[in-house]
C-alpha positions as a printed NumPy array, in Angstrom:
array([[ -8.05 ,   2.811,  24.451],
       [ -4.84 ,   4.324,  22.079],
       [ -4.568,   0.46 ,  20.667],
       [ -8.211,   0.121,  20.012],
       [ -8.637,   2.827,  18.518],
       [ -5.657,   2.46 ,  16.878],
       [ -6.465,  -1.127,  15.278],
       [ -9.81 ,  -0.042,  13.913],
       [ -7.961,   2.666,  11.899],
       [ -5.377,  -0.071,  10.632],
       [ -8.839,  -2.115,   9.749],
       [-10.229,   0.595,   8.249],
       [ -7.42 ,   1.554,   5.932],
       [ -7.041,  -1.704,   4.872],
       [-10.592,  -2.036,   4.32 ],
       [-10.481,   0.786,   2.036],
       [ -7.611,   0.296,  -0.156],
       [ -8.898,  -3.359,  -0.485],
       [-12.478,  -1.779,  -1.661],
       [-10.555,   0.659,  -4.351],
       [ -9.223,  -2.277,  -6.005],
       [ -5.537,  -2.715,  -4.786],
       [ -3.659,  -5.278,  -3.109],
       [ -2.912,  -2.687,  -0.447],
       [ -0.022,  -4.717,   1.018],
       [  2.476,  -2.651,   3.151],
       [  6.068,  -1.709,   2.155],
       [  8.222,  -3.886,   5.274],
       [  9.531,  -0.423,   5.639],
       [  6.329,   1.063,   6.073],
       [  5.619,   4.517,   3.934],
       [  4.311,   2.708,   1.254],
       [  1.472,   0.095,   0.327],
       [  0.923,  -1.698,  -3.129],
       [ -1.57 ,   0.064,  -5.398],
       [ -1.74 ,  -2.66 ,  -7.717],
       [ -4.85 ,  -4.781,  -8.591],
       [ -4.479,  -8.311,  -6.559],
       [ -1.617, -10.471,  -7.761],
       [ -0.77 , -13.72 ,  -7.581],
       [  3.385, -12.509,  -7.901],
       [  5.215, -11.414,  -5.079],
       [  6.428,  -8.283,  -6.978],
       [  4.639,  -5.253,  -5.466],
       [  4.453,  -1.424,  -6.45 ],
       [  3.02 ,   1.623,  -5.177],
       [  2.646,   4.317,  -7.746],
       [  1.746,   7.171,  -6.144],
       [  4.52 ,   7.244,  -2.879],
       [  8.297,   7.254,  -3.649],
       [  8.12 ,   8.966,  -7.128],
       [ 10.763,  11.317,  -7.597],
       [  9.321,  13.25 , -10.434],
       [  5.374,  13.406, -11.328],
       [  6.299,  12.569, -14.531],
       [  7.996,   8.765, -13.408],
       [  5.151,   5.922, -13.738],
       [  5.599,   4.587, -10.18 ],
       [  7.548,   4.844,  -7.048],
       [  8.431,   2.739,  -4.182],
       [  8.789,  -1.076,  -5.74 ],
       [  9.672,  -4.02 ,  -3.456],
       [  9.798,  -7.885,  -3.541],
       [  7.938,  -9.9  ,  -0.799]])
């Protein structure tokens, strides 16, 4: 029941970072999940975890 439930919130996160507009693909790390708009490149950013000052312009950055 922990795995179902568990999947559907996966699905469901995915769901809604697709929906807000971002490529939403996550960090191999995990922590972290692209927050740009979908991209053909395999360069991927997420701006809002992995800043280390809330004045930088983005935070974790990774190459798939």
């Amino acid at each position: 029941m922990k795995t179902d439930t568990a999947e559907r919130m996966a699905e469901a996160q995915q769901s809604g970072g697709r929906a807000a507009g971002y490529c939403w693909l996550e960090h191999p790390h995990g922590g972290a999940r692209c927050t740009r708009r979908p991209h053909e490149d395999r360069h991927h950013v997420d701006y809002y975890r992995g800043r280390k000052s809330v004045t930088d312009t983005q935070g974790t950055t990774w190459v798939e």
